[in-house]
N, C-alpha and C positions, 0 to 999 in steps of 0.2 A: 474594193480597196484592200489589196492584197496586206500590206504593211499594216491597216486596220481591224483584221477580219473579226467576229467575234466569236469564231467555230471556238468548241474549246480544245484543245491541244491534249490538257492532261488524258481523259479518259481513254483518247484515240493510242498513248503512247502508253497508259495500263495495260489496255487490251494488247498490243501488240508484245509488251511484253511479257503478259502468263502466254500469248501462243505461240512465243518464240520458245519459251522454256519445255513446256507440252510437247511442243514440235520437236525439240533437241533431245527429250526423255524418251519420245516413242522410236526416234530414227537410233539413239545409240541400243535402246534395249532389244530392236530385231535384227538391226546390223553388227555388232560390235563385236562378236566372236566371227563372221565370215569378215568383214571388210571397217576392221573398227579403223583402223588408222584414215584408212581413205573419206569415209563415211563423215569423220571428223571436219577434215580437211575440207571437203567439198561444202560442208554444213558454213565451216569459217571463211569459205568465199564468198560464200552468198551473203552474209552478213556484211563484208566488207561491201559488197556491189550495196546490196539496198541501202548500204548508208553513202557511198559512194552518188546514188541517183537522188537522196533527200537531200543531201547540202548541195549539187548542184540545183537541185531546185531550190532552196534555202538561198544560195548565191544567184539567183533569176531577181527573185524575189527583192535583191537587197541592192540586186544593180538596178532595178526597173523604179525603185523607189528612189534614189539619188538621181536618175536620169529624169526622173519627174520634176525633182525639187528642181536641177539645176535649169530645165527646160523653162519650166514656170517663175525662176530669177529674171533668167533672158528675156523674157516676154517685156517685164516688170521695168528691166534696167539694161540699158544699151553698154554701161561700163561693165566691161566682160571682168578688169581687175575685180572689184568690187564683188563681182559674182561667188570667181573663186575665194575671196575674203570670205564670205557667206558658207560657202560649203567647207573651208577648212574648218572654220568657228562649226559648225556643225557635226562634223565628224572625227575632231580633235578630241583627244581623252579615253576615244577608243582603244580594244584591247587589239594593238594590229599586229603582235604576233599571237594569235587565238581568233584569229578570223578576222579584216578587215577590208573597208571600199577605198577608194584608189582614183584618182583623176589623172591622165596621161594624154600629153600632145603629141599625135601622133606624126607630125613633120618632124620632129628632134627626139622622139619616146621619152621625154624630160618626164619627169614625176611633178604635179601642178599643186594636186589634193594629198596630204595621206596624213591619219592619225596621228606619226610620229611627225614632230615638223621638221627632224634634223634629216629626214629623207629626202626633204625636198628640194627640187630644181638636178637629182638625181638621173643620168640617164644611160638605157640600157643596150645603145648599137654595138657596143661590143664585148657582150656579154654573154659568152657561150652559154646560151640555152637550149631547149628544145622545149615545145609545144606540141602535144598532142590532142588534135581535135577530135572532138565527140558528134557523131551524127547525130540522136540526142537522149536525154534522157532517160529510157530505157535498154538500149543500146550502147555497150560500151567499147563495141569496135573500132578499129582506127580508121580512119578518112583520111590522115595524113600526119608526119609530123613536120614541122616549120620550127625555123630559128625566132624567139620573141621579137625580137624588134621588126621582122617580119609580119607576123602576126599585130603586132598594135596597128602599124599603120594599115592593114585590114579594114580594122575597125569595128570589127562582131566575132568570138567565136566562143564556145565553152570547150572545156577539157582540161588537160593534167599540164603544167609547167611546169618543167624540171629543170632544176637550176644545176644541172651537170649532165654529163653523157654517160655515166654510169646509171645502169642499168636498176641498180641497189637505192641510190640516192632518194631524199626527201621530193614529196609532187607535191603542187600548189594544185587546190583542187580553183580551178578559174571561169567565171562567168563576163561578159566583155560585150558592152556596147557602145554604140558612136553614138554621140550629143551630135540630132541635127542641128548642120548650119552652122558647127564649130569644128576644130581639128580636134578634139579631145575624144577620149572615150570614157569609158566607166568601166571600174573593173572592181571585181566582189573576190576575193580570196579565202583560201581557211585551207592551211594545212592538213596534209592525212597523217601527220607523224604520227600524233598521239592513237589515230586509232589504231596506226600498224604496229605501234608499240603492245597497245593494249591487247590484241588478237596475235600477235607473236608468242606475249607471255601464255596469254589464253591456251593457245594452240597446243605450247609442249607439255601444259600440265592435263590440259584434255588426252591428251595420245597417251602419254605415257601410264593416265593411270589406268586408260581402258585398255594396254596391253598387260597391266599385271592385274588387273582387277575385275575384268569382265563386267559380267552385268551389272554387280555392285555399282560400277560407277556412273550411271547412270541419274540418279537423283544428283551426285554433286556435278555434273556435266551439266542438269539443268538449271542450278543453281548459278554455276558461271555463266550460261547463256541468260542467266533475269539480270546478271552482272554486267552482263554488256550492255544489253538495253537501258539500264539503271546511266550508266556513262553517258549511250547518246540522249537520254533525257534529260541528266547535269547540261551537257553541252547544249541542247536545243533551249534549255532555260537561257542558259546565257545568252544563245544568239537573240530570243526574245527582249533579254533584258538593255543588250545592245541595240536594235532596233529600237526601244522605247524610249532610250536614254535619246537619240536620233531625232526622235517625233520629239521630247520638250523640249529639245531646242530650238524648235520650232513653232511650238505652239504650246499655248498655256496648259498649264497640269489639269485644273479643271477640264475645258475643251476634249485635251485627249480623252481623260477616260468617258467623258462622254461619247464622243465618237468609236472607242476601244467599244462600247455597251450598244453598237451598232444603229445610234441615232444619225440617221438622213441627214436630216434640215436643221441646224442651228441657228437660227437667230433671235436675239434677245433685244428687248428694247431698254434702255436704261434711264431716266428721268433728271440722275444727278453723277455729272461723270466729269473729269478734269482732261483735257485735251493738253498737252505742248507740246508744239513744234520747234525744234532750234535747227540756224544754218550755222555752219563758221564761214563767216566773214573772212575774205583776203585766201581763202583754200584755192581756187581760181586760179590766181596770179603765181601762187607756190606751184602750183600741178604744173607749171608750165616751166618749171626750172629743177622739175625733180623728176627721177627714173620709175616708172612703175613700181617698184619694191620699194624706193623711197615713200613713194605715198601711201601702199596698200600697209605698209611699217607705221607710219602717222597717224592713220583713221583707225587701226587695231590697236592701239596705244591710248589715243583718245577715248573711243567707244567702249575699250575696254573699261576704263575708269568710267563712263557713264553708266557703264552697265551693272557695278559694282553699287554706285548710286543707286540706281533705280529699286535694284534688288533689297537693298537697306531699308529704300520707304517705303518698299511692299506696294513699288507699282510698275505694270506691267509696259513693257517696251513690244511697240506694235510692230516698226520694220523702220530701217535703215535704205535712204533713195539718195545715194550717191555720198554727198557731203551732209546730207540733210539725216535728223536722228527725231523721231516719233513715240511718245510713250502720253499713258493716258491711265489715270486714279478713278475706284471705282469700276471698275468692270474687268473682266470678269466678276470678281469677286466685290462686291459691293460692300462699300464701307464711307460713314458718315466722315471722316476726317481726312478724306483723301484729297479734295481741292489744297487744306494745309498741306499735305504731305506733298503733293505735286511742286505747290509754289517753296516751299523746303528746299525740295531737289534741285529745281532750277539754279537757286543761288549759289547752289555746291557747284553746278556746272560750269557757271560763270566762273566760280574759283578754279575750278579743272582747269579751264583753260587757263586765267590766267597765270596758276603755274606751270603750266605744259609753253604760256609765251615767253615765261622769264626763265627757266629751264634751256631753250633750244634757242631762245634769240628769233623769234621769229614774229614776222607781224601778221598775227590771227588773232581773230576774236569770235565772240559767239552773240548769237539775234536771236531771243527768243520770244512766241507769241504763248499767248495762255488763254484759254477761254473753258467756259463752266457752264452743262445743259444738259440737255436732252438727248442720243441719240438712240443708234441700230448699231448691233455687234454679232458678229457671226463667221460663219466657214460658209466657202458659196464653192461650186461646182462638185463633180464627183472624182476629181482624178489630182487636183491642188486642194493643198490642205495650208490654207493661209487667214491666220484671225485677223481681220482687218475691221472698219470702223466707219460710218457714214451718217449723215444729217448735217444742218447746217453748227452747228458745234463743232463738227471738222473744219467747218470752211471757214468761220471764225475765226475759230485757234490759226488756222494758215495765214490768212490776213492779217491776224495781228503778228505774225513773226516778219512776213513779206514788207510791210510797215511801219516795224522796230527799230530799235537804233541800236548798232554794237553794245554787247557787255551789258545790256537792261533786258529786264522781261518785261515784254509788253503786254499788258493787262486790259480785256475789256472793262465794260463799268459792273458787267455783271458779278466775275470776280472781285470787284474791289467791293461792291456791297457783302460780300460773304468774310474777307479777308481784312477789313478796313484798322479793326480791333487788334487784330494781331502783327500785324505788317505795316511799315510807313513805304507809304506811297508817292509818286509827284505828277502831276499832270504833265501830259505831252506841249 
């Protein structure tokens, strides 16, 4: 589980940096009076190449993890809108000029997914680029250069994007794979500006001081070389922190670090947990007089306020199937007040809607089922990282929404002996 892994990062990126600095002390103190300039030079290319080969592997890593999630959505949910609804909520808030992931149709090269939303529906057939592909990883020769919009509808490559034919200009360092079974690809980006920046400056106070200063300069040479490494471990932090921000939106905070701490098998059994399910009523018959955008606009609108809820009563929202929206009190995190907290929330939602129906004029409403028990809760396979929910306390709560009436929460008897005190109730 690459996106997972629980190797640790920091000591790997200490050690590399005292032996980048060691390494840049010994090569300027025996070369620096025959070949200091060059010596320099060829030192700051190699730096640039190895960081050059870790963030395209960093960008493997970051496309092979969204081509997962988005692969294991499709499995899930035949409405492909919805899917990308999912992935843009996911990878929304990202910092996407500092490295970000990317969804593109490669029949039209339209932009589908990106961090920014004002990017979106963005497309680039004529948009003088070039592509230079990378045979791989350690290898940084050319195999070819291609125009992008060429290259997307490919549908796989890594290498440099350059958003001009100047030779000078900023590269997109790019990793690029096809979603089977869709027209889309995945694509991982992260600028080299800032390191070309940083190794330009590097570069002329490196030479110049080891042409007036000979050996002396030596310690403070190795000093800028802990200085860069110091950089790409700021940057590797962040891409970490990016990736994690990724996983909670996905999956519960507990959960993660559990899995972050290299645990297999999770699954937990729970005793006293709050199930509800809700559908909107009358979505159907809308879906059928509105434009994709219109609808993927209406369920981000709505969910977005349920989600605000939810987060309120401090309970957790399991996953979203179409029109239908699932959250459940009690679990992960257990907590005696959560069945209240659940049935709380429900009535807020009823209210969501109903000003979301007097708002827009529209005839929706919401069905929900509630039930309160026993179940299993965990993360099941090795390659989908999805918290989901099982026992008949699921199948409960589903029935009693599937058997609800518009705008009411439908309550087993079980819930109503827990909640009877606090709540008026009416029989069906």
């Amino acid at each position: 589980m690459n996106s997972l892994r629980a190797v640790s990062r920091t000591s790997r990126l200490t050690l590399g940096r005292y032996f980048l600095s060691i390494a840049t002390f010994c090569v300027l103190f025996f070369t620096i009076n025959v070949i200091g300039y060059f010596g320099v030079q060829v030192l700051l290319r190699y730096v640039e190449r190895v960081f050059i080969n870790l963030q395209l592997d960093d960008n493997r890593r970051e496309a092979e993890f969204l081509l997962r999630f988005i692969t294991d959505r499709l499995k899930t949910s035949r409405d492909t809108t919805q899917v990308l609804h999912e992935v843009q909520a996911a990878i929304e808030g990202t910092e996407y000029n500092r490295g970000y992931s990317c969804v593109i149709n490669t029949s039209d090269t339209r932009l589908l997914c990106h961090p920014d939303v004002t990017m979106l529906n963005v497309q680039f057939d004529n948009v003088s680029t070039r592509f230079q592909t990378i045979s791989n990883s350690s290898d940084l020769s050319t195999d070819s250069v291609k125009e992008w919009a060429e290259v997307i509808r490919g549908g796989g490559a890594s290498g440099f994007l350059q958003l001009s034919h100047d030779e000078n200009a900023d590269r997109e360092i790019v990793y690029m794979l096809k979603v089977p079974g869709t027209p889309w690809v995945v694509n991982s980006h992260e600028n080299s500006a800032r390191l070309n920046a940083e190794i330009t400056a590097l570069r002329s106070k490196v030479v110049y001081a080891a042409l007036f200063c000979g050996i002396l300069i030596a310690f403070p040479a190795s000093f800028f070389a802990r200085r860069i490494s110091r950089i790409y471990e700021r940057h590797i932090e962040q891409e970490r922190a990016r990736s994690e921000q990724l996983l909670l939106n996905i999956l519960p905070v507990s959960i993660a670090e559990r899995l972050k701490k290299g645990e297999q098998l999770i699954a937990d059994k729970y005793d006293h947990v709050a199930v509800l399910f809700c559908d909107l009523v009358g979505f159907t018959v809308l879906s059928a007089h509105k434009t994709p955008e219109e609808l993927l606009q209406m369920l981000n609108e709505i969910y977005s306020v349920f989600d605000e809820i939810s987060s309120r009563h401090g309970i957790e929202k399991i996953k979203t199937i179409g029109d239908a929206y699932m959250v459940i009190g009690g679990a992960p995190e257990r907590n005696i007040e959560a069945l209240e907290r659940v049935a709380r929330a429900s009535l807020e939602y009823c209210s969501a809607i109903a000003t979301y129906r007097a708002k827009h004029q529209v005839s929706l409403s919401i069905r929900i089922g509630l039930h309160y028990g026993p179940l299993v809760a965990g993360v099941i396979g090795t390659t989908k990282f999805t918290y989901d929910v099982w026992g008949d306390t699921v199948n409960t709560a589903s029935r009693m929404e599937s058997h609800g009436s518009p705008d009411r929460v439908h309550c087993s008897e079980h819930v109503f002996e827990h909640l009877h005190k606090q709540f008026d109730f009416e029989d069906r």
